[in-house]
C-alpha angles and dihedrals in degrees: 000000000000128000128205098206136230085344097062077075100063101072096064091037091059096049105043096052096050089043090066098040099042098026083218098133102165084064095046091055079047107054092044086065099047107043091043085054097042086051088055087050098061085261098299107156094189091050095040092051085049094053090043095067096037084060090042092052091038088050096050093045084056102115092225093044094046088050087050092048092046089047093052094051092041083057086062085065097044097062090037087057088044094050093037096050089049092247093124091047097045091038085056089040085054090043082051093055109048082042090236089143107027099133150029090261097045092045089060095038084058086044089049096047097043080054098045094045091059108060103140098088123034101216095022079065094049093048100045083047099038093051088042101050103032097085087040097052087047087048097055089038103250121149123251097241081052087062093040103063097038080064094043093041101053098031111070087019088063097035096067084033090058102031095178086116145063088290081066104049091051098049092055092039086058095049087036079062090057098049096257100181091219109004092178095069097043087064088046092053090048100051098090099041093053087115107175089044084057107048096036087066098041085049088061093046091054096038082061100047103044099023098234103183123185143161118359088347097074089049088054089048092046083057099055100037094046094028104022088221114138097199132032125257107270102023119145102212116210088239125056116238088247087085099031085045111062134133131210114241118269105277102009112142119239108239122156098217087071084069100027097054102056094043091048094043079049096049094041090044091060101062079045105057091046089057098064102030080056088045094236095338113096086190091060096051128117106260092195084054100039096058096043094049089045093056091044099055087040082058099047089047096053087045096059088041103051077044100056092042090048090240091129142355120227100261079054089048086045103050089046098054083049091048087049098051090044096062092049099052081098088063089039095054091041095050087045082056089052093040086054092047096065096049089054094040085057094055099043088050094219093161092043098055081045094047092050095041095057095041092083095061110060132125120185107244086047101044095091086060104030080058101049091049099051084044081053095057096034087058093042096055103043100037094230133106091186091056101050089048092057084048099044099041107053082047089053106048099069091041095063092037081057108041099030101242128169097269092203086061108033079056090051102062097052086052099049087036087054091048101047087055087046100047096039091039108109078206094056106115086212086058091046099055082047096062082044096038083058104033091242140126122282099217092039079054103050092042093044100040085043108074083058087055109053082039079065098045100044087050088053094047079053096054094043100055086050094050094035084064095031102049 
């Protein structure tokens, strides 16, 4: 693949530094595109803005992208039905009652644990977590960007954990192209020394149970405690307030089925379309179908019930749907940016050029977490697990092969390493559907999740410096 040297580092660079100090993040997508493809283009601002919107246009055509995308708007509808039929409000009334969600402690344990249960799809899980625990965590008084790393903390981290998924298949599909002799068991051997998966999502956990609050996340949960304001004042949440905002119908009873019913017949329809897109083999099935289809079916479910029970007509049922998809266009032309920026990222060959530069310098004991940390920036810098994974694999298998390392290990590291990037860079689109998923803003989420983050991954450096010299 071609590199185009030290310079394939300057558009993320760029974007992700004026991200953080602007919080436009819109721009900041933007101008990554731009200025990788104007670089391609021998600096030519007029060709590479050209180029940028023949890939956008090209990203957002892709069959599995434009799934993702409809599936992403559909999800706007679904929590609008759920909100407008008084699902969300009596679900939350039931949750009351048994005390399930009492506290502060209890509300992000039942988040945890929504997040933790669907594992078979990365974002699907954000979204199904995110839209059930958002009115729980405003009820007992917890901030947004609270909400919003428990999600992101316990969604990419389970997915390679649990790799019975699309996560999986990918993984193996990249080792079976190196001749890994059995790639099953490799990712098997590397589950439990996935250090930085691990302890991402024990950190959450503890993080829920005792309230541990630093950084700029003190500060969000003093807001809400002393002012009761969820967000802060200017925050520009990733979902309009059409969809946050609304209310059941007059006289609408509150019963939480109405909510529970279309999100189950969702979450069961998923497994089941990737059975048969993979013809018997759920890891095989098509991920981009399997979560459109599922929210489909979940809509038209909730459509013939409210219908049945005369909770809405079908123009009701209609308007709100449209409602629903409108307030989520911000998360559809972000994730059209993301989508863009891989496809820019591959051709300037930024974690190539990483990957090769840091090859020469590699000692044995230090390769695991050489490699984790190059994984780390990589990720970071590209906003994609998955392609840091197709650039690390195919570099550690024949180190290992070559300097007898644990495989289980030296694999490890590039996933967690993958996974850390993906789950810190402001340009990460599983980042991104966790600031929607919450209502909150992009940028609070990114700087308050990201000091856990760093905790995790420090704690993981460490493991894997004492594992790279003990195994």
């Amino acid at each position: 693949m071609t590199s185009f040297g030290w310079v394939s580092i300057l558009p993320p660079i760029v974007a992700i530094g004026l991200a953080i100090r602007t919080r436009q993040v819109y721009l900041s997508l933007g101008l990554f595109v731009w200025l990788g493809w104007t670089i391609m283009n021998g600096w030519n601002p007029v060709d590479g803005l050209i180029a940028s919107v023949d890939v956008f246009v090209t990203s957002v055509t892709n069959p599995d992208n434009a799934r993702t995308l409809l599936f992403s708007a559909l999800i706007g509808a679904m929590i609008t039905f759920t909100q407008a039929s008084g699902g969300m409000e009596g679900f939350i009334n039931w949750v009351e009652r048994r005390k399930l969600a009492s506290s502060k402690r209890s509300a992000g344990l039942l988040t945890a644990f929504v997040s933790m249960g669907i594992f078979l799809e990365s974002n699907f899980g954000l979204l199904v977590a995110g839209s059930v625990a958002r009115p729980l965590f405003d009820k007992c008084r917890i901030s947004r960007e609270k909400l919003s790393y428990i999600i992101d903390a316990t969604c990419a981290p389970k997915c390679v954990l649990i790799p019975l998924n699309a996560w999986g298949a990918y993984i193996i599909g990249l080792l079976a192209a190196q001749d890994v002799a059995n790639p099953v068991a490799l990712v098997v051997s590397a589950l439990p020394l996935n250090f930085y998966a691990i302890l991402s999502i024990g950190l959450a956990f503890f993080v829920i149970i005792t309230g541990w609050d630093i950084g700029p996340m003190r500060e969000a949960e003093r807001r809400v405690e002393e002012e009761g304001k969820v967000l802060r004042d200017g925050a520009e949440p990733m979902v309009a307030t059409e969809v946050t905002e609304t209310k059941p119908k007059d006289g609408v009873p509150r019963r939480a089925i109405n909510m529970v019913a279309p999100i189950l017949t969702m979450v069961a329809a998923v497994p089941t379309v990737l059975w048969i897109t993979g013809e018997g083999d759920i890891m095989a099935g098509s991920g981009s179908q399997a979560v459109l289809w599922g929210v489909i079916i979940g809509l038209l479910v909730a459509i013939v019930s409210y219908k049945a029970q005369g909770i809405m007509t079908i123009k009701e049922a209609t308007e709100q749907g449209i409602r629903g998809i409108q307030g989520l266009i911000p998360l559809v032309i972000v994730l059209s940016l993301a989508f863009t920026i891989g496809a820019t990222q591959r051709e300037l060959g930024t974690g190539v050029f990483l990957a090769q530069a840091a090859q020469g310098a590699l000692n044995p004991g230090f390769v695991p977490a050489i490699i984790f940390v190059l994984a780390c920036f990589i990720a970071f810098s590209t906003g994609t697990s998955w392609g840091t994974f197709a650039i690390m694999i195919p570099i550690v298998i024949p180190i290992y092969q070559q300097l007898g390392l644990h495989p289980g290990l030296t694999l490890a590291a590039a996933l967690g390493g993958g996974i850390f990037g993906d789950h810190c860079s402001p340009i990460s689109d599983s980042t991104i559907v966790a600031s929607m998923a919450s209502a909150t803003d992009h940028i609070d989420h990114v700087r308050t999740q990201l000091p856990y983050a760093l905790t995790a991954a420090g704690g993981a450096l460490v493991l894997f410096l004492i594992f790279g010299f003990a195994l």
